[in-house]
C-alpha positions in Angstrom: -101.0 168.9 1.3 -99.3 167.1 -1.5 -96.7 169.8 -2.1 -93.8 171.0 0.0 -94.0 174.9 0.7 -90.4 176.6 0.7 -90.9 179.9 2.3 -88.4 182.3 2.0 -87.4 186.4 2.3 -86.1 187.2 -0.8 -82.3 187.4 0.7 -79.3 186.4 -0.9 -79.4 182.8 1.3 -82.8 182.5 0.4 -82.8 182.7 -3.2 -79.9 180.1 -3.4 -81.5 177.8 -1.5 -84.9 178.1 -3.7 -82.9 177.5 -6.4 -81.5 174.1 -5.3 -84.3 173.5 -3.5 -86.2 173.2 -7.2 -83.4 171.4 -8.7 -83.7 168.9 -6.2 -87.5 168.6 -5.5 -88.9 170.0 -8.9 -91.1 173.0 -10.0 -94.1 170.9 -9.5 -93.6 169.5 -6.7 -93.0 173.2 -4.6 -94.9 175.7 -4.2 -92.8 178.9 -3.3 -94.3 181.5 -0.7 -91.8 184.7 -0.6 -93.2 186.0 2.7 -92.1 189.8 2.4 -93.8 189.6 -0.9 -96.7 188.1 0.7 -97.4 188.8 4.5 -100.7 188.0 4.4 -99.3 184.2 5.0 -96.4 184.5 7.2 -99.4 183.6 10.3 -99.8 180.3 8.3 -95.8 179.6 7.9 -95.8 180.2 11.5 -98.7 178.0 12.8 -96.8 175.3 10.9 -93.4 175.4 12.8 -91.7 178.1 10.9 -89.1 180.1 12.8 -86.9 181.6 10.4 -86.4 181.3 6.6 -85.5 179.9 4.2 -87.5 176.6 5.4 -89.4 174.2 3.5 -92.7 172.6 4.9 -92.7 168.9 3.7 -96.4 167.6 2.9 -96.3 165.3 6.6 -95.8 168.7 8.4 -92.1 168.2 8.9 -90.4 172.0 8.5 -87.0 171.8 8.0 -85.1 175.1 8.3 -82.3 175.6 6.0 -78.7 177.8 5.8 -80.0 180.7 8.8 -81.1 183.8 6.5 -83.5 185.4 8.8 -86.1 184.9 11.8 -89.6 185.3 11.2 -89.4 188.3 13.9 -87.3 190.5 10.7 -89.5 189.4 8.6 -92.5 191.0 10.4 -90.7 193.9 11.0 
């Protein structure tokens, strides 16, 4: 993996953080996954560490969770 994946919900939290999150990072160096847009891969954020959003997935595996904005249980739901 040589990008970082920020996953996020689509809440207020989690759109502010995006946005620094690219200012910081850079566009081409993310690649954003809004998982109530796209539950198809909220199984993959989970397999790698996810437990709530917004986090970001660092390409060595390392997911570091950001400002609380929900768990991965209210996003399933």
């Amino acid at each position: 993996m040589n990008k970082s994946i920020f996953y996020h919900a689509g809440c207020p939290v989690c759109v502010s953080a995006e946005q620094d999150i690219i200012s910081l990072i850079g566009a081409d160096h993310i690649e954003v996954v809004h998982l109530a847009e796209q539950k198809e891969r909220i199984d993959e954020a989970e397999k790698a560490g996810v437990r709530s959003v917004p986090a970001l997935l660092t390409p060595s595996g390392n997911v570091l969770h950001l400002n609380f904005g929900a768990s991965i249980a209210d996003v399933k739901a």
